[in-house]
Backbone as CSV, one residue per row, in Angstrom:
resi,resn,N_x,N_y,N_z,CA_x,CA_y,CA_z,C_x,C_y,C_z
1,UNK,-30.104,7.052,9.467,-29.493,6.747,8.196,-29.168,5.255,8.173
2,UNK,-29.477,4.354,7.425,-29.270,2.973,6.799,-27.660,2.811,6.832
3,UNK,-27.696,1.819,7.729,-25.714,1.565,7.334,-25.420,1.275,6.417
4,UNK,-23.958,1.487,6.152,-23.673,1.579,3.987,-23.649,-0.276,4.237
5,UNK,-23.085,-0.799,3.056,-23.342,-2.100,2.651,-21.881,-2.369,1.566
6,UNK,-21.359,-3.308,1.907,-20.519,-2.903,0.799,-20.779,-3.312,-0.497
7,UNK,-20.270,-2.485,-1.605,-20.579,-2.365,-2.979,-19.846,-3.725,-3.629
8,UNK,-20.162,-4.638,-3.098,-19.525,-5.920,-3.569,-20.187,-6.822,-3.306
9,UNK,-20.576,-7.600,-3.888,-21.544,-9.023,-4.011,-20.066,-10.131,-3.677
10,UNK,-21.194,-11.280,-3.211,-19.860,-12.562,-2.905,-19.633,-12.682,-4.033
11,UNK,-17.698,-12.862,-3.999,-16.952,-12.590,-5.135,-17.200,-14.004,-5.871
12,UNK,-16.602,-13.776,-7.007,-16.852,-14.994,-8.191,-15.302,-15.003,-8.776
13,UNK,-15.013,-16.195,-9.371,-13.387,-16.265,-9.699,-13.805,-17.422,-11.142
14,UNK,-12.774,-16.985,-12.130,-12.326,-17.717,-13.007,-11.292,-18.446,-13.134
15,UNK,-11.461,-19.825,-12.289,-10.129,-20.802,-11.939,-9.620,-20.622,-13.285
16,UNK,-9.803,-20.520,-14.208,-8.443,-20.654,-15.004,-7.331,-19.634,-14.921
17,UNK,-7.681,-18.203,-15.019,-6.750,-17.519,-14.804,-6.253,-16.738,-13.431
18,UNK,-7.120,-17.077,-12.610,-7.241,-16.702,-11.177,-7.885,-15.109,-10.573
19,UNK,-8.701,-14.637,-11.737,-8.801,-13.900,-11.649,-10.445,-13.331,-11.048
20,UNK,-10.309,-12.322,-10.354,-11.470,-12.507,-9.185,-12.675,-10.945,-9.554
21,UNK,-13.810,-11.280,-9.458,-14.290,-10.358,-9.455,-14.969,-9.970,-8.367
22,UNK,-15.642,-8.661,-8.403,-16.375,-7.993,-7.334,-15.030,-7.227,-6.850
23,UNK,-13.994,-6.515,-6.664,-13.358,-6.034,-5.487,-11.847,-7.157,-4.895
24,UNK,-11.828,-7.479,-5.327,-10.818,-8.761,-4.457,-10.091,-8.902,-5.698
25,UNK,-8.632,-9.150,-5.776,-7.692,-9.204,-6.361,-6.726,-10.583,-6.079
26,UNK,-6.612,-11.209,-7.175,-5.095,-12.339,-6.397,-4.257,-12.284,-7.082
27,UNK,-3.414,-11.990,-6.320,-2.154,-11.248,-7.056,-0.968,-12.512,-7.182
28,UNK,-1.745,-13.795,-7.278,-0.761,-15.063,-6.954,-0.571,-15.353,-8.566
29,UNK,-1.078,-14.567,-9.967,-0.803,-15.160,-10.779,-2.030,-16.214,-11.604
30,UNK,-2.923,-16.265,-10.586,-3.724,-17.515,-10.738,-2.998,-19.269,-9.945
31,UNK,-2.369,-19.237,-9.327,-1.431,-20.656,-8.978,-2.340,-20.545,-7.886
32,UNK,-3.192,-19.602,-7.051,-3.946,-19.796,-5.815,-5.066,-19.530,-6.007
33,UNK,-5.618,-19.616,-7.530,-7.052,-19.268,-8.128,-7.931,-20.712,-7.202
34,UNK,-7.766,-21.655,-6.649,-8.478,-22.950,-5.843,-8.567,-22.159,-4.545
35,UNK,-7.310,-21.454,-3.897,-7.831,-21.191,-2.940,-8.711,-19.820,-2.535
36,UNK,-8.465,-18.792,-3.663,-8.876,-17.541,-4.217,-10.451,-18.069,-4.118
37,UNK,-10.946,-19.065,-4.315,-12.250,-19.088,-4.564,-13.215,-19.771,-3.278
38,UNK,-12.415,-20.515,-2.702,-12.652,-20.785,-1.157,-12.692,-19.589,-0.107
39,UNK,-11.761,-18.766,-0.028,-11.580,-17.568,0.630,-12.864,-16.852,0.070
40,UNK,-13.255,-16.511,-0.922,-14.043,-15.821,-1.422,-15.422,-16.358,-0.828
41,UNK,-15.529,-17.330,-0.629,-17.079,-18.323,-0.527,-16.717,-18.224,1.351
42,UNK,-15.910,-18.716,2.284,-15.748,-18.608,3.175,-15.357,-17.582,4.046
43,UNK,-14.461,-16.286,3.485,-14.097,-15.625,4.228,-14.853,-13.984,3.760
44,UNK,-15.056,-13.669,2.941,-15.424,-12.876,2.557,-16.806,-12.017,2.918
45,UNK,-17.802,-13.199,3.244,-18.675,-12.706,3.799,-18.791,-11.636,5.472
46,UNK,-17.834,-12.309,6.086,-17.721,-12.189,7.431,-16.298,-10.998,7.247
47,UNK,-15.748,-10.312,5.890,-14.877,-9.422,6.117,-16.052,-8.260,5.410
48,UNK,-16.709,-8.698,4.741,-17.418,-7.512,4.594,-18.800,-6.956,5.585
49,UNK,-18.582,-8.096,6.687,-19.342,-7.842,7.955,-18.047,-6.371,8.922
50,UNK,-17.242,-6.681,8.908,-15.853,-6.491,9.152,-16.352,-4.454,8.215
51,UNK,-16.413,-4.503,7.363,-15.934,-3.554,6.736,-17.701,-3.116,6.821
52,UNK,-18.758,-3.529,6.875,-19.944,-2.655,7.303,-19.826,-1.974,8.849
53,UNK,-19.606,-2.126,9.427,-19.244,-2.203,11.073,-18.653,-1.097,10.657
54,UNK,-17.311,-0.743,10.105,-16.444,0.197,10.398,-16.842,1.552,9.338
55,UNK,-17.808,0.883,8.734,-18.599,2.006,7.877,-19.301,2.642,8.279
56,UNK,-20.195,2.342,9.529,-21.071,2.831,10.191,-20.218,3.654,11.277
57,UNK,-19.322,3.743,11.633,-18.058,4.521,12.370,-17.389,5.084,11.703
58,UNK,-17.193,5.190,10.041,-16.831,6.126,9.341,-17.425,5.826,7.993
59,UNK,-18.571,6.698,7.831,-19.036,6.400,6.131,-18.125,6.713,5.114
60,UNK,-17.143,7.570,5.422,-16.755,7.712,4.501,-15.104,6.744,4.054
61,UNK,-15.292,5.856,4.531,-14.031,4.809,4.485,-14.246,3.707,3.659
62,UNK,-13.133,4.334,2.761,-13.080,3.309,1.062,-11.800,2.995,1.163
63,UNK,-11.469,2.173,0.064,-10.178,1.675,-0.265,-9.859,0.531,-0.550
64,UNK,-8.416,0.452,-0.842,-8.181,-0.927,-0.806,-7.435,-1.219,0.458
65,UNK,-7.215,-2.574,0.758,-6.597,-3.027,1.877,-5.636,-4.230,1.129
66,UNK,-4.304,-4.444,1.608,-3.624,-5.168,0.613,-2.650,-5.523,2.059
67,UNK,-3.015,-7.344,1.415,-2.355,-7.890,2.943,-1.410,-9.396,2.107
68,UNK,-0.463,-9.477,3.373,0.075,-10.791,2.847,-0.348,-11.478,4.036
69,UNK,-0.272,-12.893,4.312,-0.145,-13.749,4.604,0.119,-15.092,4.138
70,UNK,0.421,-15.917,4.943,0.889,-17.523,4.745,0.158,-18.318,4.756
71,UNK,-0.005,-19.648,4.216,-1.052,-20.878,4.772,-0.263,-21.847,4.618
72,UNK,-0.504,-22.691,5.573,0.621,-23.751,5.823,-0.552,-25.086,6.651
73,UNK,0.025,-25.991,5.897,-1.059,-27.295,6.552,-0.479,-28.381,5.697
74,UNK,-1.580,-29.579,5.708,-1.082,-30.752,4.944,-2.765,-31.150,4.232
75,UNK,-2.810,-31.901,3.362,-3.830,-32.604,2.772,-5.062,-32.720,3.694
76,UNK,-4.614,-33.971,4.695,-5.534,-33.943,5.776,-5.893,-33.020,6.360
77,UNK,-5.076,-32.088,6.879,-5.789,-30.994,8.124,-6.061,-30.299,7.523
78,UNK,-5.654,-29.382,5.968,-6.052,-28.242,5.801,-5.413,-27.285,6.104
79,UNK,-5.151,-26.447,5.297,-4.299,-25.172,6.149,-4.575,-24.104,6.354
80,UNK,-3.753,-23.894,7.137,-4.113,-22.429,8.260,-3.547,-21.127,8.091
81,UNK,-3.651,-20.180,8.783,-2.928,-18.836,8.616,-1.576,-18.924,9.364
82,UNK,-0.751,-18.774,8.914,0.544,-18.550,9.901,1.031,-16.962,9.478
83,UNK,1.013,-15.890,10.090,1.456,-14.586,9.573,0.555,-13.699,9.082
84,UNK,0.523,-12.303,9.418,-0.809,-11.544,8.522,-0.329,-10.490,8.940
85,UNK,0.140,-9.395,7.607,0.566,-8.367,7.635,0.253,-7.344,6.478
86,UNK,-0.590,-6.037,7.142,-0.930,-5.396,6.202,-0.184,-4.458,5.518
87,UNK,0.022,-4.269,4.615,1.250,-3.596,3.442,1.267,-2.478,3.740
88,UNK,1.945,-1.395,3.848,1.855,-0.081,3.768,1.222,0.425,2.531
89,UNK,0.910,0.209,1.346,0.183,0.785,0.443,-1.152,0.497,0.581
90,UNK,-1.398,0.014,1.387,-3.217,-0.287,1.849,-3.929,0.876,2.353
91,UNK,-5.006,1.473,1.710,-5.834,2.631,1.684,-6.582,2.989,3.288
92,UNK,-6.940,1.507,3.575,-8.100,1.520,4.645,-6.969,1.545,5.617
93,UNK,-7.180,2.478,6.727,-6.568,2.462,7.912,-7.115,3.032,9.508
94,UNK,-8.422,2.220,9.154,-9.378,1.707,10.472,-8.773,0.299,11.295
95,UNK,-8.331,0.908,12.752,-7.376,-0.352,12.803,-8.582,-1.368,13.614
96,UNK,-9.928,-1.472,13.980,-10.836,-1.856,14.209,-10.978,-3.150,13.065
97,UNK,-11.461,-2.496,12.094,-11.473,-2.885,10.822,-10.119,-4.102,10.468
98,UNK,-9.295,-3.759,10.249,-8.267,-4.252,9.838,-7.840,-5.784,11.316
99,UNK,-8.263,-5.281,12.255,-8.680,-6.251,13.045,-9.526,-7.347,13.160
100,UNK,-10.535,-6.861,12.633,-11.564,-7.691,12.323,-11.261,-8.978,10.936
101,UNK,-10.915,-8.627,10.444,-10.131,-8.885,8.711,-9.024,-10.049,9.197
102,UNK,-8.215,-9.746,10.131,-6.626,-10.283,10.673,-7.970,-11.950,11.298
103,UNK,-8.568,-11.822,12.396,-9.153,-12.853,12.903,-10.083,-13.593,11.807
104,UNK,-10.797,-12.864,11.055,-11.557,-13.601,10.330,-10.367,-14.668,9.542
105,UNK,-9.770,-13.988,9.084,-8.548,-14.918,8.308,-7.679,-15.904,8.890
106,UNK,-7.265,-15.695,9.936,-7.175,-16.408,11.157,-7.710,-17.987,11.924
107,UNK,-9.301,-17.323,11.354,-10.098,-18.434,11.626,-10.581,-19.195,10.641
108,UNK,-10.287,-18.746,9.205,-10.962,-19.547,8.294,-9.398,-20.913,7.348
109,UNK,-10.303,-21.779,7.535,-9.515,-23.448,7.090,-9.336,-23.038,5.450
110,UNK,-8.236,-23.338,4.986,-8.539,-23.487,3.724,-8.042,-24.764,3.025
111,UNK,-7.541,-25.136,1.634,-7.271,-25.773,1.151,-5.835,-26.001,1.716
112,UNK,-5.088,-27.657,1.866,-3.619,-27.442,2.152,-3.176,-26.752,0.689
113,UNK,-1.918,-26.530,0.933,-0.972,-26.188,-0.282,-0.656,-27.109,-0.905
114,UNK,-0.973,-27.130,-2.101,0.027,-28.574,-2.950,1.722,-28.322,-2.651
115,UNK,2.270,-27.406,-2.961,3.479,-27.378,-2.711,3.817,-27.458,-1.500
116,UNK,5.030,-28.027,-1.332,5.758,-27.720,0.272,5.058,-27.296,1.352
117,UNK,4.103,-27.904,1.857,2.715,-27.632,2.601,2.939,-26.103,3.292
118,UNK,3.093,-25.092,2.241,2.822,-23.605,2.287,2.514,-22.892,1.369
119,UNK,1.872,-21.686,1.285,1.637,-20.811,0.130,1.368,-19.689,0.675
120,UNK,1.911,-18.795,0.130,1.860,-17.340,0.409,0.995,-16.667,0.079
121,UNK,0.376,-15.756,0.414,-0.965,-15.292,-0.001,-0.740,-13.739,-0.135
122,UNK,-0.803,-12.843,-1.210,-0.467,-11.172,-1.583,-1.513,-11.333,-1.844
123,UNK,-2.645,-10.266,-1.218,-4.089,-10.116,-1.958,-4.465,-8.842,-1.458
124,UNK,-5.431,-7.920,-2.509,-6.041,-6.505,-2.471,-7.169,-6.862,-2.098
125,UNK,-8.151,-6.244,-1.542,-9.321,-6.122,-1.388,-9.868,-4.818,-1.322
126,UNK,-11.161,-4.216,-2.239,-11.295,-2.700,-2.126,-12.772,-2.868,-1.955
127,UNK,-12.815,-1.541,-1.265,-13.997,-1.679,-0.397,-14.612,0.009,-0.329
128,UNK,-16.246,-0.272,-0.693,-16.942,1.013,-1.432,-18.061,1.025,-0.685
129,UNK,-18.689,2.118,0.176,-19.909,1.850,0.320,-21.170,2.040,-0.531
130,UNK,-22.244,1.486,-0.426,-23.746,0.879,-1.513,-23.395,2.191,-1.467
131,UNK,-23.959,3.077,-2.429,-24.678,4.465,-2.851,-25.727,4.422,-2.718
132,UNK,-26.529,2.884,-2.600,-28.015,3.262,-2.892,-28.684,3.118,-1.331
């Protein structure tokens, strides 16, 4: 059997209102729609590597996953993850998975924060396998 794939293409965002398509949610309002769209182009690929993997160990594992974390940096360096904690209302509870997700995020640079070189990050991500 063909491993599932997830039912989500690399996401696409409308900086104006911050609002994200394919599966991915930012629940910042749009104020993190700049970095909403970096994450999406950088991290996303390698979480839905993350979420094929754990599909093939359980096809039948959908959901959403709804995590906070922090980013904290300056102009120059860029900022980083400080904190990553998955919500109790989060669907997916492959802790493989959810592992995989914690490092990828971990490892990916993003934009500093304009504000107070931090920004908080509340974001959904739901996750379907291809049907086809």
């Amino acid at each position: 059997m063909p491993s599932p794939s997830p039912k989500r293409e690399r996401a696409e965002y409308d900086r104006e209102d911050g609002s994200a398509a394919n599966g991915l949610t930012d629940k910042s309002d749009g104020a993190l729609a700049d970095l909403m769209a970096d994450f999406g182009n950088d991290a996303m690929p390698l979480i839905d590597e993350c979420y094929t993997a754990a599909a093939e160990r359980r096809p039948d594992l959908r959901g959403g996953l709804d995590m906070n974390f922090k980013i904290v940096g300056d102009p120059e360096v860029g900022g980083l993850v400080d904190g990553f904690e998955v919500e109790a209302s989060s669907e997916i509870d492959d802790a493989e998975m959810i592992e995989c997700v914690r490092e990828t995020i971990f490892s990916t640079v993003f934009p500093a924060p304009a504000e107070a070189g931090e920004a908080g990050v509340r974001l959904t991500m739901r996750f379907e396998p291809d049907e086809t």
